[in-house]
N, C-alpha and C positions, 0 to 999 in steps of 0.2 A: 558523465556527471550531470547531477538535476540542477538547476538553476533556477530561483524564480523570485522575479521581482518584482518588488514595490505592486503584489497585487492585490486587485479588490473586487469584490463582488457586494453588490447593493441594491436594496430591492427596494419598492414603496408600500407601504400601508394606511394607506390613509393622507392623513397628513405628514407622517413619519417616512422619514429615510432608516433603512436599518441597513448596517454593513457587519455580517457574520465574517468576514474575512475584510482587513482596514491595514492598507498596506503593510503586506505580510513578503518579507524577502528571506532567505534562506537559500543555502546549498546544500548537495548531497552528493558523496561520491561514492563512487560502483564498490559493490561488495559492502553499503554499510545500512544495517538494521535498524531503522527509528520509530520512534516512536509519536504519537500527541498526544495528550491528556488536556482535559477541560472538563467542564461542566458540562449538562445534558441541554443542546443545543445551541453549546457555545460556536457552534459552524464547522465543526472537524469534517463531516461527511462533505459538509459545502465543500471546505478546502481540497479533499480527493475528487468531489468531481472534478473541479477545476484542472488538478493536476491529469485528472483521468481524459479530459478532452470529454466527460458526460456533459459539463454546461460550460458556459464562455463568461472568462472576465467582464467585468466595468471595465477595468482598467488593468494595465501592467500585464507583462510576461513569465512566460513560462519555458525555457530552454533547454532543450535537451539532448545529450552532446553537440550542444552546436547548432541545434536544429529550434528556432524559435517557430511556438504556437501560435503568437499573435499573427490574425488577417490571414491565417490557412483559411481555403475555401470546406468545404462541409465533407466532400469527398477526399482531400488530401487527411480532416481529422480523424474521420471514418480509419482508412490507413494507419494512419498513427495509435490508434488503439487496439487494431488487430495484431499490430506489428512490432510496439513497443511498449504494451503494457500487458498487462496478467491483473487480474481482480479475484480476490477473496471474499468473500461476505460471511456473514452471521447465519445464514439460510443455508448457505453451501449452494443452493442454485445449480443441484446437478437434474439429469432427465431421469427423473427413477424407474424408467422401463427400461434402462440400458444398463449395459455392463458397466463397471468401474474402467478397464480397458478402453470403452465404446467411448465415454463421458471426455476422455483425456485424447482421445483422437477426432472431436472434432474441432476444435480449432487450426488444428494439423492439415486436415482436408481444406476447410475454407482456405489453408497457406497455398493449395494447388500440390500437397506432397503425395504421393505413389501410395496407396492401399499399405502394401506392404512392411515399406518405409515407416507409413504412420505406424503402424501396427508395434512397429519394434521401438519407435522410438516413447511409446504412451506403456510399452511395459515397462523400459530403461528408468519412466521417468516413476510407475508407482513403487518398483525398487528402491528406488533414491526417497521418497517418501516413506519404506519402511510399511508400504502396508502387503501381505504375506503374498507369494503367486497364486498362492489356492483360491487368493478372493479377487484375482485381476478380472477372471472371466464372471464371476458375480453380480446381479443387478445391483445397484446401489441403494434400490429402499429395503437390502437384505441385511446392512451394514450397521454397525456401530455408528453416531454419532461423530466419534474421533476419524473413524476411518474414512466417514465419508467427506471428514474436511481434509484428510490426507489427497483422495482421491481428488477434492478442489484446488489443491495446491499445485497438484503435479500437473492439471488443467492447466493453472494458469503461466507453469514453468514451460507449456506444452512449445509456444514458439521463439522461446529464450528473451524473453523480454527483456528490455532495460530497465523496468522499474516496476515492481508489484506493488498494487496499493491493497490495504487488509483492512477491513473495514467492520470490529468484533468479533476478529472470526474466532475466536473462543467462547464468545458469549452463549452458546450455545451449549458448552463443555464442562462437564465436572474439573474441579483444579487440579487436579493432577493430569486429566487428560489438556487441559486446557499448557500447562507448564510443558509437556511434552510437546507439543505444537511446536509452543513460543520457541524452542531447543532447536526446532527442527528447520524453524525460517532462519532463524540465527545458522546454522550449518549451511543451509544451502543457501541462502547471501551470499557466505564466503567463496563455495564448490561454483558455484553457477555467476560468479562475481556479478550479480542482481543489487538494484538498488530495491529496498524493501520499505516501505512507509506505512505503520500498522498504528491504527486506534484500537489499544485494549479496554475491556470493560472492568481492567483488574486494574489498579496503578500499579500492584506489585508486579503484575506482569511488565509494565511499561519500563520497570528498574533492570529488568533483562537486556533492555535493546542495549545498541551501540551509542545512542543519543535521546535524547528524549526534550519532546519541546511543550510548551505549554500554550494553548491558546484561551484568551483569555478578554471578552469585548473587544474581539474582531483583529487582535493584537499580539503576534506570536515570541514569545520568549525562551531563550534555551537554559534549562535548567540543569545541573549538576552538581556533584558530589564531592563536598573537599571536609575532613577530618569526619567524615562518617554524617554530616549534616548537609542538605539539598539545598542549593541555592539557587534562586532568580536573580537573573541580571534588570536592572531597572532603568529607567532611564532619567534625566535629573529633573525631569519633573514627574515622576514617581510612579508612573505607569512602567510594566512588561516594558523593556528593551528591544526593539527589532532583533532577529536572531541575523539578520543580512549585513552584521559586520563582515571586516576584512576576516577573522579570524571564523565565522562559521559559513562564507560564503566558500572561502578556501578549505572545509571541510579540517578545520585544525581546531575548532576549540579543546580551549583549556576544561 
C-alpha cells in the first residue's frame, strides 16, 4: 500500500512562496489504477516526482508498504527507485538503437539477473503488453508510437515494482490507441497486483481509472461519480477536501 502524508513541496520566487503540492495525504492500495487531473501546471508531475523519490519533500512523508521515505540517505532512494517503482513518460524514453527486447532488459541487468533469465523474462513481459513476437527482436525507432509505449510499459513492469507512476503517457497517442493503453495499465494493475498513478492528458481517459483525484492550488481532492454526475468533496471552508480521510487513506471511498 502507498501512503503519503500531509506532503509538501515549496519553492521561492522571489518574494513569493509557491507550494505546487500543499499538504496533500492520500492512500493507495496494490492492484489499484489512479488517476490526477488538474490544470497545466497545477504540480501533478511535481507530485510524481515526489512519490518517484526524483525530488524531496518540504515536508511530510511518503510510505511504502511500511517503508518510509522521509531522511533515507541518497543511496538508500537511489534503491528505492530502481526497486520499487517503474516510470512511464509521454516521450517513451526508450534507446532507439536497441531492440524492444533489449530496451525491457535493462533494468533487469542493472537488478544483477542472469543474461538468460533477463532475456526470457523482457519477452514474458512484451507478451503481456500485447505487442506481436515478430517485433520483440526489432529496434524500437522501427515501431509505432503505441507500440513503443507498450515496449515502455513492460520496461517499467521489467522488476515488478510496487508502484508505476505514468506521467502522459498517451499524450503522444491517437485516442483510440491512446484508450488501448489506458485498458491495458487497468489489466495489468490487476495481473501484476501494481499500484499504478497516471496523469492523463485526456480527462476522459482519467474516467477509466479505478479512482481519480483532482489537484487543484497545491490541494488534492477525490472526485467521484454518484447518479451519473462527478463530484468533489469540499471542505467547510470551501476549498478541495484532503483526499487523506479515513475512508481514502484506507483505500475505500465511497
Amino acid at each position: 500500500m502507498i501512503v503519503v502524508k500531509d506532503l509538501v513541496r515549496q519553492f521561492k520566487s522571489g518574494d513569493r512562496t509557491i507550494k505546487p503540492v500543499n499538504r496533500v495525504s492520500f492512500g493507495l492500495e496494490r492492484g489499484t489504477l489512479a488517476s490526477i487531473v488538474g490544470k497545466s501546471g497545477s504540480g501533478k508531475s511535481t507530485l510524481l516526482s515526489l512519490l518517484g523519490a526524483l525530488d524531496k519533500p518540504t515536508s511530510g512523508d511518503v510510505v511504502v508498504d511500511g517503508m518510509s521515505l522521509a531522511g533515507l540517505p541518497d543511496g538508500k532512494l537511489t534503491e528505492y527507485r530502481r526497486r520499487d517503482i517503474g516510470f512511464v513518460f509521454q516521450q517513451f524514453n526508450l534507446i532507439p538503437n536497441l531492440s524492444a527486447v533489449d530496451n525491457v532488459m535493462l533494468p533487469i541487468e542493472f537488478a544483477g539477473v542472469r543474461k538468460v533469465a533477463r532475456r526470457q523474462r523482457a519477452g514474458e513481459l512484451l507478451e503481456q503488453v500485447q505487442l506481436s513476437q515478430d517485433k520483440h527482436g526489432r529496434r524500437v525507432n522501427r515501431l509505432s508510437g503505441g507500440e513503443q509505449q507498450r515496449v515502455a510499459i513492460a520496461r517499467a513492469l521489467a522488476n515488478e515494482p510496487k508502484l508505476i507512476l505514468a506521467d502522459e503517457p498517451t499524450g503522444n497517442l491517437d485516442e483510440q490507441t491512446g484508450e488501448h493503453i489506458v485498458e491495458l495499465l487497468k489489466s495489468l494493475s490487476r495481473d501484476h497486483n501494481t499500484t499504478i498513478l497516471v496523469v492523463p492528458h485526456d480527462r476522459g481517459l482519467a474516467n477509466k481509472t479505478d479512482r481519480r483525484f483532482r489537484l487543484q492550488q497545491g490541494r488534492l481532492s477525490e472526485e467521484t461519480v454518484r447518479g451519473g454526475v462527478r463530484e468533489t468533496s469540499l471542505d467547510s471552508e470551501g476549498v478541495p477536501a484532503q483526499a487523506g480521510t479515513a475512508a481514502s487513506v484506507g483505500g475505500c471511498a465511497g
